[in-house]
N, C-alpha and C positions, 0 to 999 in steps of 0.2 A: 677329511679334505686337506689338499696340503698344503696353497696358499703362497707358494712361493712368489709367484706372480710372472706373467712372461711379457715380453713387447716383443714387436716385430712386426716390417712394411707387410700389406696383405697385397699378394698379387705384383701388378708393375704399376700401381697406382703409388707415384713417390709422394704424394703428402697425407697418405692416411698409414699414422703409426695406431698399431691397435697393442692395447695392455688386455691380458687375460690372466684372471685369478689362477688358473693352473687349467690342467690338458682333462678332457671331458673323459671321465671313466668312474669307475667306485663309487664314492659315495656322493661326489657332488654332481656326477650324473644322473643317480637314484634321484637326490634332492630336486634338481632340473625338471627332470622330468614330473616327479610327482606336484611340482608348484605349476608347471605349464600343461598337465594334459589329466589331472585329480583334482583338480579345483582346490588344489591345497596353496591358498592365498597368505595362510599363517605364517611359509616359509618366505613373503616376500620381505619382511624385514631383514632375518636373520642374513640370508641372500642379499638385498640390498647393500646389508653392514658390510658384507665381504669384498664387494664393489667400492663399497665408501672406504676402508681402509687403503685398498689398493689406489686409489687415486690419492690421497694425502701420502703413502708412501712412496711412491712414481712421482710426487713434485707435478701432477697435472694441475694445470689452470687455465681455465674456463670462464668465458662472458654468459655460455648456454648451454647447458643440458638437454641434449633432444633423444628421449627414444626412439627408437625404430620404430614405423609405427605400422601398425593393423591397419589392410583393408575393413572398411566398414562391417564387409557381413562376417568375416571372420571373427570381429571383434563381439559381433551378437553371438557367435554360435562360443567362444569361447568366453564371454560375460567379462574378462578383464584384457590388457596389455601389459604382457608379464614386462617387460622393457619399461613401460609408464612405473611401473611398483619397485621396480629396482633403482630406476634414475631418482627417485624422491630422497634417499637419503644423501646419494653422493654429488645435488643439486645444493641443498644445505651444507653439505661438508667442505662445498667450493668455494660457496656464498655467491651461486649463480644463480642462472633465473633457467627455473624449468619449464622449459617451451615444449609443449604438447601440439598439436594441430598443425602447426604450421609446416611441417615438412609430410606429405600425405602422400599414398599410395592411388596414383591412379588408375589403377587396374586389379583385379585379380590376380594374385600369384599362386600355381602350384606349390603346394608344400614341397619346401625345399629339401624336407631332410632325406628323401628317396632319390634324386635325382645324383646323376654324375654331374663332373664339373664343368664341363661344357653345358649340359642342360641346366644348370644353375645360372650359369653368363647370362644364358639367351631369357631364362624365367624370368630375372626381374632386370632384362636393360631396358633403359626408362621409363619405370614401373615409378621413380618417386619425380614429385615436383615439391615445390615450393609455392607457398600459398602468396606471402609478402615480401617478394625477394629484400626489400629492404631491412627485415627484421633482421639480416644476416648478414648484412653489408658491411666488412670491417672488422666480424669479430668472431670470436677464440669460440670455436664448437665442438662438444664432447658427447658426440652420439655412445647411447647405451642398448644393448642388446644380452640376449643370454647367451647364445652359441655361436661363434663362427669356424665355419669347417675350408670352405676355398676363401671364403670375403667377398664372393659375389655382392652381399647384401650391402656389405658397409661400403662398399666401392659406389656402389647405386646411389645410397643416402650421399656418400661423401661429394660423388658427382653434380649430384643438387643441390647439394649445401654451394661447394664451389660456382658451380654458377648463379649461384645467388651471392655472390662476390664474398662470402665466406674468407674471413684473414686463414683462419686455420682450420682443419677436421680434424681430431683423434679420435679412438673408440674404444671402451671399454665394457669387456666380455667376461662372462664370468670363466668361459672354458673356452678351448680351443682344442680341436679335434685333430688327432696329428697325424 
C-alpha cells in the first residue's frame, strides 16, 4: 500500500476537499475489497489506522466524524458499514464525536461501482438527508467512506451536511480511483 495520501476538490462542489490514502489498485484494493464484499471485518482496524494516520498527517480538524451511511436493507444484506468501522478510529484521533444516524439515506441506491458518471450524479441526488439539522449547525464535518471514483457520493452527503448549516465538509477516503 503506498500511502502517500492525496487531496483534491471532488467535482464543482468548492467546499468539499476530499484526502485519499492513495489511488484504488494493488494491494489496498485487494484489501477494500475483501473487508467490504468477504466479510473480512478483521481488516477494519488495520484500514481504519490508515485513515487515522492520514488525517493527523493532513492537519484535519473536525467537531464530527460522519460515515457514509448504508441504506437500511443493504446494511442487513451486508451485516456492517464498512465507513461506520473505518471513521472509529480517526473519530478518536481527532477527539470528535462519531455521529452515526443522523445523516441517512433516504432511498435505495444502485450500487454505484458499475455505473458511469452521469449515472452516478442522477443515483444518489438527493438520496441523503439529515435527521437533526441542528446537530450540524456550525460545525467542522469529516465524512468517511472507503472509495470515491467521480465524488458523486460525498457531494450528496456534503450537500446535506451543508444544508444542515454545516460550518465545513471534508472527506476522507481510503482510495481514489483515477
Amino acid at each position: 500500500m503506498n500511502g502517500g495520501g492525496t487531496s483534491g476538490r471532488v467535482g464543482a462542489h468548492p467546499h468539499l476537499r476530499v484526502h485519499a490514502y492513495g489511488a484504488y489498485g494493488g494491494p489496498l484494493a485487494d484489501a477494500i475489497v475483501r473487508f467490504k464484499y468477504s466479510a473480512r471485518g478483521d481488516l477494519a482496524l488495520p484500514l481504519g489506522r490508515l485513515l487515522r494516520d492520514l488525517a493527523v498527517d493532513s492537519g484535519l480538524v473536525a467537531d464530527a466524524v460522519v460515515p457514509v451511511p448504508l441504506h437500511p436493507t443493504r446494511l442487513v444484506v451486508r451485516g456492517f458499514n464498512q465507513a461506520a468501522l473505518l471513521a472509529k478510529p480517526v473519530a478518536v484521533a481527532l477527539d470528535a464525536a462519531l455521529v452515526t444516524g443522523a445523516l441517512t439515506r433516504r432511498r435505495p441506491a444502485r450500487t454505484q461501482a458499475w455505473l458511469t458518471a452521469a449515472e452516478r450524479e442522477h443515483n444518489v441526488h438527493a438520496t441523503f438527508a439529515v435527521r437533526d439539522p441542528h446537530m450540524f449547525a456550525g460545525r467542522r464535518i469529516l465524512l468517511i467512506d472507503d472509495v470515491t471514483t467521480t465524488g458523486a457520493t460525498l457531494r450528496a452527503c456534503g450537500a446535506a451536511l451543508y444544508q444542515a448549516r454545516a460550518r465545513s465538509v471534508a472527506a476522507l477516503v481510503l482510495a481514489r480511483t483515477e
